[in-house]
C-alpha positions in Angstrom: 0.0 0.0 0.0 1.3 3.4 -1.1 2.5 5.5 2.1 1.0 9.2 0.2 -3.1 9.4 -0.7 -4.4 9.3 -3.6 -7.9 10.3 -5.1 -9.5 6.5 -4.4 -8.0 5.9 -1.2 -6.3 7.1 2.2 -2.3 6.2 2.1 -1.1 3.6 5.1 0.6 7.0 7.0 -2.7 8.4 7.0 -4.5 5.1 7.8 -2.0 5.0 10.7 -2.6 8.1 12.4 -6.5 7.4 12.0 -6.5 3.7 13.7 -3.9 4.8 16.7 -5.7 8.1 17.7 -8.8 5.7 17.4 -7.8 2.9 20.1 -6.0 5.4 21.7 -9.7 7.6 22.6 -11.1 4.3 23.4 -8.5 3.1 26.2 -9.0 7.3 27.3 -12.3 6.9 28.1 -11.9 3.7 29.9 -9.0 5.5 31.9 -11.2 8.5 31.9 -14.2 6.8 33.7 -12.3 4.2 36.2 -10.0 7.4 37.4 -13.5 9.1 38.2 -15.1 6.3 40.6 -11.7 4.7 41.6 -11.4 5.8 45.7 -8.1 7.8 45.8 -5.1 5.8 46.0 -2.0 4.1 44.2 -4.7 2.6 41.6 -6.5 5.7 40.7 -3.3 7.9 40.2 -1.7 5.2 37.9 -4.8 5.5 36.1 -5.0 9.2 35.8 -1.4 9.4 34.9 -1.7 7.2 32.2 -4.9 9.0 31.4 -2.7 11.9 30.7 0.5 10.4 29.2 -2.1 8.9 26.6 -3.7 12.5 26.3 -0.4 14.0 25.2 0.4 11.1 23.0 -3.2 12.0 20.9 -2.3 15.5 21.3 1.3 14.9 19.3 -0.3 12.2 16.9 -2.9 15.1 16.1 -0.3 17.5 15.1 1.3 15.3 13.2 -1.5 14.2 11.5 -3.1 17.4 10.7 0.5 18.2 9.2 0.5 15.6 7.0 -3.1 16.6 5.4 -1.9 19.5 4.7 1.1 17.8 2.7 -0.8 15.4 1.2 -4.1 16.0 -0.3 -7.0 14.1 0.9 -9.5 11.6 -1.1 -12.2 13.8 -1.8 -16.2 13.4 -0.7 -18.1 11.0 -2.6 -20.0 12.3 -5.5 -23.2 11.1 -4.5 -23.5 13.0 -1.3 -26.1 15.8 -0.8 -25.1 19.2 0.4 -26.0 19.4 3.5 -24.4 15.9 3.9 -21.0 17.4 2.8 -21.4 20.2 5.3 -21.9 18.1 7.9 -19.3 15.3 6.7 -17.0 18.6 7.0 -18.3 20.1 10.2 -17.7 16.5 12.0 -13.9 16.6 10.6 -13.3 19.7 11.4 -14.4 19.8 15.1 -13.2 16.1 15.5 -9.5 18.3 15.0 -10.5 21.1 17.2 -12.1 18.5 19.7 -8.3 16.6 19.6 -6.1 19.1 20.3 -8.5 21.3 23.2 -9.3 17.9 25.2 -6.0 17.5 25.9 -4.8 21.4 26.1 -7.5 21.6 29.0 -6.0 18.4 30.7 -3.2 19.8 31.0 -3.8 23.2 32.2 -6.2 21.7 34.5 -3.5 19.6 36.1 -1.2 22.3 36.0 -3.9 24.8 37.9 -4.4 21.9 40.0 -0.2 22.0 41.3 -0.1 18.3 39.6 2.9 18.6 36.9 2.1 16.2 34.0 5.0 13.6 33.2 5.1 11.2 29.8 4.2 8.1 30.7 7.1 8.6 34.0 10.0 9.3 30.8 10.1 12.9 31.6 8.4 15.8 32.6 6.3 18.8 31.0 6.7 22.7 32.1 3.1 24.3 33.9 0.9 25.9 31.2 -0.4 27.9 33.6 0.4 28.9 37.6 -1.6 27.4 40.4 -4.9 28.3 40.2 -7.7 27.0 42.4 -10.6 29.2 40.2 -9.1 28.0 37.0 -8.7 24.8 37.9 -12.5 24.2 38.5 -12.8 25.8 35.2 -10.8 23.6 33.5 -12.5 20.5 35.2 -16.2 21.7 33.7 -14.9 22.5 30.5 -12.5 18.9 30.0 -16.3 17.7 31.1 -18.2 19.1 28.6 -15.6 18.9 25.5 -15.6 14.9 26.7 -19.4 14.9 26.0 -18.9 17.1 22.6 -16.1 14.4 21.6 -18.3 11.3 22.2 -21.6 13.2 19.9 -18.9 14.0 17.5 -17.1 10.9 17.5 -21.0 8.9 17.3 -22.0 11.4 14.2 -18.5 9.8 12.3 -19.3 6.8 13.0 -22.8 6.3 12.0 -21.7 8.7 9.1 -19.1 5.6 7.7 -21.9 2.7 9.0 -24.2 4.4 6.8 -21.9 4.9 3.8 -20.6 1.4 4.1 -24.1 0.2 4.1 -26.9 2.3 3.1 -25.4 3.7 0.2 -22.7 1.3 -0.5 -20.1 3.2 -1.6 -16.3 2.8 -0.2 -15.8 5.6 1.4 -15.1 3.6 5.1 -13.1 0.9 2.7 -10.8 3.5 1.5 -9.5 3.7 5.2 -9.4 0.2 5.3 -6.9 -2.5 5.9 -4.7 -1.2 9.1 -1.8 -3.1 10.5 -3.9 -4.4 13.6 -0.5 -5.8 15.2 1.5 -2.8 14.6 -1.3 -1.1 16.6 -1.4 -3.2 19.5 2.3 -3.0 19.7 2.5 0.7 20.3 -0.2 0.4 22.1 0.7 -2.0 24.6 4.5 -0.1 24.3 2.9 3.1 25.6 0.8 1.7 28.2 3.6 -0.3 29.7 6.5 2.2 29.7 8.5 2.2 32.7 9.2 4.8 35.3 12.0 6.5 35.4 13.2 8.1 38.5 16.0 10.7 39.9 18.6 9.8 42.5 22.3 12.4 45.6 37.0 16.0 61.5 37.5 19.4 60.9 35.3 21.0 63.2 33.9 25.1 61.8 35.2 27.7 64.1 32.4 30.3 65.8 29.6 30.7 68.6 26.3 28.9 68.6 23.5 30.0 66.2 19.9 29.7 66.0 17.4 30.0 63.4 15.3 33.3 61.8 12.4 30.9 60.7 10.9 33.9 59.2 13.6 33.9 56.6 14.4 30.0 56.6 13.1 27.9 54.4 13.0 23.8 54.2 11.3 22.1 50.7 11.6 18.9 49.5 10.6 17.3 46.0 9.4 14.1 45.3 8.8 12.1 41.8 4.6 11.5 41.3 3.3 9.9 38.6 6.6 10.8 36.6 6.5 13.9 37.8 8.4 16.0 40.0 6.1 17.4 42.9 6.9 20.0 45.5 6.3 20.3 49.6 7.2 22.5 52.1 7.4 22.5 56.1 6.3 25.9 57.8 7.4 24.9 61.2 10.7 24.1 62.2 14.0 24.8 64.8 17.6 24.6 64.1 20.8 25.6 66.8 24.0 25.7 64.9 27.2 25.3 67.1 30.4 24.8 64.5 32.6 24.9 67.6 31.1 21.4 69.4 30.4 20.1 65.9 26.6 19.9 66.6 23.6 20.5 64.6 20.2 20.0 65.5 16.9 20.2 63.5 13.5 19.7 65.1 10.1 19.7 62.4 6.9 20.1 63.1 5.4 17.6 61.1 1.8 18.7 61.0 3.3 21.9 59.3 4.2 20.5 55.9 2.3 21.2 52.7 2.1 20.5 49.2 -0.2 22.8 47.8 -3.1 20.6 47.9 -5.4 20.1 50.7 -6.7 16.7 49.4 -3.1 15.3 48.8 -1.8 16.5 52.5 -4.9 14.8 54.7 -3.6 11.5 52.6 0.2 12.6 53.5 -0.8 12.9 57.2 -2.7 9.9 57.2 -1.2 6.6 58.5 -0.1 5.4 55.5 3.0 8.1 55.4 3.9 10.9 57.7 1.1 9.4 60.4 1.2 13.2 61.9 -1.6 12.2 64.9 1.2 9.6 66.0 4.5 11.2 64.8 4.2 15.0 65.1 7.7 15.6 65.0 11.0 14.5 63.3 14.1 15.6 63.8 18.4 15.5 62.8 20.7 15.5 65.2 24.7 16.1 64.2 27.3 14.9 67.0 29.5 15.6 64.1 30.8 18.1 61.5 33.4 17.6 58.8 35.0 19.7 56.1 34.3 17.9 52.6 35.1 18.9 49.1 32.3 21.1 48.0 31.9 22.8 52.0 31.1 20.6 54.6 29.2 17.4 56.3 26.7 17.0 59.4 26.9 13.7 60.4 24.6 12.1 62.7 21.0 11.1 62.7 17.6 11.4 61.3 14.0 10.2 63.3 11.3 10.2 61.0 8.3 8.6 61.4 9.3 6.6 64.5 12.5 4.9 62.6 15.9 6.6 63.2 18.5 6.1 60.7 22.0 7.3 60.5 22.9 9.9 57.3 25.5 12.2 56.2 24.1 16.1 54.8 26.2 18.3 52.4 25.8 21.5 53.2 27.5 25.1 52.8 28.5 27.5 55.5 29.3 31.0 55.4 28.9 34.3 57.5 27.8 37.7 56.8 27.3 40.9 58.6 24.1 42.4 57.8 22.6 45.9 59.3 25.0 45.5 61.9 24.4 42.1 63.3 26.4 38.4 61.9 24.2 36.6 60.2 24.9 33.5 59.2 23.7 31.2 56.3 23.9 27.1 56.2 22.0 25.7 52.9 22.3 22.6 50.7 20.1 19.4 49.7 20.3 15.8 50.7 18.2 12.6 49.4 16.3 10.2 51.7 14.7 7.2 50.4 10.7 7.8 52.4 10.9 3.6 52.4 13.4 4.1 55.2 11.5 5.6 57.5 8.1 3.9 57.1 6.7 6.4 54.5 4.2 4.6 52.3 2.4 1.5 53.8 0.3 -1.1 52.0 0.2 0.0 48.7 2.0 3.2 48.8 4.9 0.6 49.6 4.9 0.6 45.7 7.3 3.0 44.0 5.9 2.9 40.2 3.9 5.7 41.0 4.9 7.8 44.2 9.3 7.2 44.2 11.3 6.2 46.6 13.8 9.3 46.8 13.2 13.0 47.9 15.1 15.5 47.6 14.9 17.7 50.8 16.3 21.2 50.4 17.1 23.8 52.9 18.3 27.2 53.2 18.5 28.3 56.8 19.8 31.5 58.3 20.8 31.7 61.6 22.0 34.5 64.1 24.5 33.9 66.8 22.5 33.0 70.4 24.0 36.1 72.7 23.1 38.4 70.0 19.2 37.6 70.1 
C-alpha cells in the first residue's frame, strides 16, 4: 500500500494516524471513567497518569496528522452526497480536530492549575501551562467535562456517518481507510501503556559561637517524583541551633506543618499510610558531628522520622555575613532520603511505580549567633 493518498484511497501514514488516535480515545475513556469512581489511592493515580500520558500522545499524533493533510491531499467526498451531507461530513472533521487538540490542552492546564505537573508516561516531565490556580482549575474541570461529552456526539456522528456509507449507500468511502496493520497497533499500544518509570537519585570542626534559626527567613522544601513527575512540599514549622565549635547541629520539624499545595493530597500525606502526623508530630536531625568535605562541609549524625531513626551524612555550605550590623549567618544545601526508610508509604503506597522512593529535601536556613538575640 502506497504510504502518500491518492484520489481512491487514504495512504497507510494516514491510515495510521486514524487507527492509533482511534484505540487510543477508546482506552481514554476507559482511563477516563475508572479514574473518576476509583477511591483515591495508588490505583487511581496510575490510572489518571496514564490517562494523561495517553492524552499527550493523541495531542502529538494530532499535530502530526493534521501536518500531514496538509502535505498530502486528501480523497475527496463522494460524488453522491447531498449538500447538506458534505457540510456536515466537513463540520464532523473539522471539530473532531478542534475536539483533539482542546481535550487535551484543557488536561493539561487543568493539572497544572491543580499543582499536579504532568510527566510522559514517567519518561520525563512537561513545564506548567499555567500557575496554580484554584478558580481556574475548576474551570478547567467543567470545561475537560463538557468537551468529553462534545467528543463522544462528535465521534457517534462519524461513525454512524461511515456505517451508513458502508451500508446504506454502499459506496467505499469507510473501505478506502481500510486495511490497518492491527499488530503494529497493538504493539505501540501495549508499548505506551507499559512504559516504565523513570526516577531521579544524591573532622574538621567550623570555628564560631552557637546559632539559632530566623524561621521567618528560613526555608525547608523537599521534592518528590509523582506519577513521573516531579512534585513540590514545604514544612512551615521548624527549629535549628547551629554550634560549628562542638560540631553539633540540630533540626527539630513540626510535622503537622508541611504542605504540598493541595489540601486533598496533605490529609492522605498525614494519614497513617505516610507521615502518620496524629502519632508522629515531630521529626528531627541530630549532628554529633561536622566535617569539612570537598564542595563545603558534612553534618553527620542522625535522622527520626516517622518513628525509625536512621544514620545519614548532609552536604551543606556555610558562610557568615554581617548584615545591618548584626552576623548573620547562612547554612544551605540538599540531601536525598529514600521515604521507604523511614516507614513512609504502607500497603500500597509501599509501591514506588507511581509515588518514588527518593526526595530531595532542600534547605536554606539563616541563623544569628544566640547572645546576639
Amino acid at each position: 500500500m502506497p504510504i502518500r493518498n491518492t484520489r481512491e484511497r487514504w495512504g497507510s501514514l494516514s491510515q495510521f494516524f486514524h487507527w492509533l488516535i482511534v484505540a487510543l480515545i477508546l482506552v481514554q475513556a476507559a482511563l477516563g471513567l475508572t479514574g473518576l469512581l476509583l477511591p483515591l489511592g495508588m490505583e487511581k493515580l496510575a490510572v489518571l497518569a496514564r490517562h494523561k500520558s495517553i492524552g499527550l500522545t493523541i495531542l502529538g499524533l494530532a499535530a502530526l496528522r493534521l501536518l500531514w493533510r496538509w502535505l498530502n491531499p486528501t480523497p475527496p467526498l463522494q460524488s453522491n452526497l447531498k449538500p447538506h451531507e458534505r457540510w456536515l461530513a466537513h463540520f464532523t472533521h473539522v471539530s473532531l480536530y478542534i475536539l483533539l487538540f482542546a481535550m487535551p490542552l484543557t488536561g493539561w492546564i487543568m493539572s497544572s492549575a491543580r499543582g499536579f505537573p504532568v510527566s510522559w508516561f514517567n519518561l520525563f516531565q512537561l513545564p506548567d501551562l499555567v500557575p496554580k490556580s484554584r478558580g481556574l482549575y475548576d474551570a478547567m474541570v467543567s470545561t475537560h467535562a463538557a468537551l468529553a461529552i462534545a467528543l463522544a456526539v462528535t465521534v457517534a456522528l462519524h461513525i454512524a456517518g461511515a456505517i451508513r456509507h458502508h451500508f446504506v449507500l454502499k459506496d467505499d468511502t469507510l473501505r478506502r481507510m481500510l486495511p490497518f496493520g492491527r499488530m503494529t497497533l497493538c504493539a505501540l499500544l501495549g508499548m505506551m501503556l507499559s512504559a516504565p518509570a523513570a526516577r531521579a537519585a544524591a573532622g574538621l570542626r567550623v570555628s564560631g559561637p552557637t546559632y539559632t534559626l530566623l524561621g521567618s527567613q528560613s526555608s525547608l522544601t523537599y521534592t518528590f517524583i509523582q506519577a513521573g513527575a516531579r512534585n513540590q512540599g514545604r514544612l512551615k514549622s521548624f527549629v535549628a541551633n547551629f554550634d560549628p565549635a562542638a560540631g553539633r547541629l540540630s533540626v527539630v520539624i513540626d510535622m503537622r506543618s508541611f504542605d504540598t499545595g493541595d489540601s486533598q493530597r496533605n490529609d492522605l500525606l498525614g494519614g497513617k499510610d505516610f507521615f502518620d502526623v496524629a502519632q508522629y508530630p515531630q521529626s528531627r536531625f541530630t549532628a554529633t558531628r561536622i566535617e569539612k568535605a570537598a564542595a563545603g562541609y558534612e553534618a553527620i549524625g542522625s535522622l527520626t522520622l516517622r518513628g525509625i531513626t536512621r544514620h545519614i551524612t548532609i552536604p551543606f555550605t556555610w558562610r557568615t555575613a554581617t548584615v545591618q550590623g548584626r552576623p548573620v549567618g547562612y547554612l544551605s544545601g540538599q540531601t536525598v532520603l529514600q521515604r521507604l526508610d523511614f516507614g513512609v508509604g504502607q500497603g500500597q503506597w509501599h509501591s514506588t511505580e507511581w509515588v518514588g522512593d527518593d526526595v530531595t529535601v532542600h534547605f536554606s536556613l539563616v541563623l544569628t549567633p544566640s547572645e546576639s538575640q
